[in-house]
N, C-alpha and C positions, 0 to 999 in steps of 0.2 A: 504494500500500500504506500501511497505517497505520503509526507511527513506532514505536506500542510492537512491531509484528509484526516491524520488523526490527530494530529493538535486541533482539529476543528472538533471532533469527538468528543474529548477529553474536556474543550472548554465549554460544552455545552451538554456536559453529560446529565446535567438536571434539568434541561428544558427537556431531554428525550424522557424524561422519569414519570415526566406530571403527565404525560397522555395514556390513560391505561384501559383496557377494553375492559366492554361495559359485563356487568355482573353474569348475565341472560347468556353467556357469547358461545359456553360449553353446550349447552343444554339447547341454543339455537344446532351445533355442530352435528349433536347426538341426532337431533331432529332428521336430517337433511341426510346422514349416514342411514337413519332406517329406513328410509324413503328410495334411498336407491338401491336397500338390501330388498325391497321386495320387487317378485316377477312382474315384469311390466308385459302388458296383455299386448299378444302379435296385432298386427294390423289385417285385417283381412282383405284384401284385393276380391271386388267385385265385378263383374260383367254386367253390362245392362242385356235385357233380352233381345234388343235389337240386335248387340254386337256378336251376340252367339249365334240368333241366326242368319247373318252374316257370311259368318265364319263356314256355319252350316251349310249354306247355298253353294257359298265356294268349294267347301268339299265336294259335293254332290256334282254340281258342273265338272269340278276336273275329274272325280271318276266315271263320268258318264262319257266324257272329250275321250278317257285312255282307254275305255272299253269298246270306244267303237272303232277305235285306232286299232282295239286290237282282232276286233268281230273283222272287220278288210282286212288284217294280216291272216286271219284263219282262212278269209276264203280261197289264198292260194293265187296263184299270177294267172291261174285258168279260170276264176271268177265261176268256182259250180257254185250256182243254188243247193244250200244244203237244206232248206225248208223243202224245198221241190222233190228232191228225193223220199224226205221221211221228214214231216214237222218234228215229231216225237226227236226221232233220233238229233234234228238238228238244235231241239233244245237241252238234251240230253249235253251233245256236242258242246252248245256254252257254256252249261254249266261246268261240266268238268274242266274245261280251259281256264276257268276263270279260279278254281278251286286249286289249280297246279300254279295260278300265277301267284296266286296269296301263299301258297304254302311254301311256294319257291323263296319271297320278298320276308318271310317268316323265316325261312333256314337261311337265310343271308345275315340277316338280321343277328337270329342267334351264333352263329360261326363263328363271331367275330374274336372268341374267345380261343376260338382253335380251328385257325386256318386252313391247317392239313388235314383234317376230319372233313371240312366242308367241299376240299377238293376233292377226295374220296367220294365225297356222296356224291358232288356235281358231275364227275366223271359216270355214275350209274344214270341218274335223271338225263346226261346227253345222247347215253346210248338210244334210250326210252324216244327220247327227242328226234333224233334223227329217223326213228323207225318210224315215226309219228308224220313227219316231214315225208317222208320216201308216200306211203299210204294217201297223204294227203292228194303228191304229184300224181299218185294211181288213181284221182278219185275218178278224176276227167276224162279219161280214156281207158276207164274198167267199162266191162258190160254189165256187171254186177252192182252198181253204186252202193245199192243198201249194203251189201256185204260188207263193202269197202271202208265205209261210214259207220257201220256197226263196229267194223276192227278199230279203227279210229278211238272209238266211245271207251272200247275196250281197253287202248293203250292208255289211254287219259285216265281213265281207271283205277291202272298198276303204278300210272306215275303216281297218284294223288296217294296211294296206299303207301309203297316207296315213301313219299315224304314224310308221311305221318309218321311211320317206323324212322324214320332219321330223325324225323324232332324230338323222339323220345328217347332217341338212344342219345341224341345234344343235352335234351335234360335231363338223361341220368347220368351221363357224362360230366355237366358243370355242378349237378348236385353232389355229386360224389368227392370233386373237387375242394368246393365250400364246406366239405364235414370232414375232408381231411384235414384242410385248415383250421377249423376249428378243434378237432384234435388236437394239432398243432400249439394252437393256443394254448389249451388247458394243459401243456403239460407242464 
């Protein structure tokens, strides 16, 4: 410290004496410590009804935009009518396309934990794929179309089976994971 800062201390160490806080000063402190010892209530973040659906329409629109992007990619560069052959079989035909593309977007999803598992499955779902492909090429120039379209139904079928059985063997796979580490923990 400098010399004049404490000769200035020293000569005026009785003016610092007579200011002294006030009686209440502890007991205001105590106050303001319990106050921030207790849990303070979360805030809850609200939506209006508007802004959900909103939100809502927008989902709805963009899966409706990628499903018919993907009904034209099903019908093949030969454009068959799959209603024309067999209504049945060609809704049959949607639905399961649309049930291998969510289950597909599902096992991607969960992979992500173990990449070389999912290559492994992926590489079974492309066989599936391909064969699926090849059938499609045949539908246009089979003489049989139902057959052709039933095989189709059929493939879409083993794939969506196929995935189930892989998302279950992904979630016993990461479960099994999680309870060895927790093992891990407890010991």
């Amino acid at each position: 410290m400098s010399k004049r800062f404490e000769d200035f201390i020293k000569n005026n160490h009785d003016e610092f004496d007579e200011i002294e806080p006030s009686a209440d000063l502890w007991s205001k402190i105590e106050q303001q410590l319990i106050l921030d010892e207790q849990p303070k209530k979360r805030e809850t973040k609200t939506f209006s009804l508007g802004f959900v659906l909103k939100v809502a329409a927008s989902v709805i629109v963009v899966m409706g935009i990628g499903f018919g992007i993907y009904l034209q990619s099903q019908k093949g560069t030969k454009g068959v009518d799959l209603v024309a052959i067999n209504p049945e079989y060609a809704r049959q035909q949607v639905h399961y396309a649309s049930l291998v593309e969510t289950k597909l977007t599902e096992l991607k999803s969960a992979a992500k934990a173990d990449p070389q598992l999912y290559q492994e499955f992926s590489a079974e779902i492309a066989k599936m794929d391909s064969t699926y492909k090849k059938l499609n090429n045949d539908l246009a120039t089979s003489p049989n179309q139902e057959t052709v379209l039933h095989a189709m139904i059929r493939n879409l079928q083993i794939q969506t089976e196929l995935l189930n059985q892989q998302l279950n063997v992904l979630e016993q796979y990461n479960q099994m994971k999680k309870d060895q580490k927790n093992e891990i923990k407890n010991i």
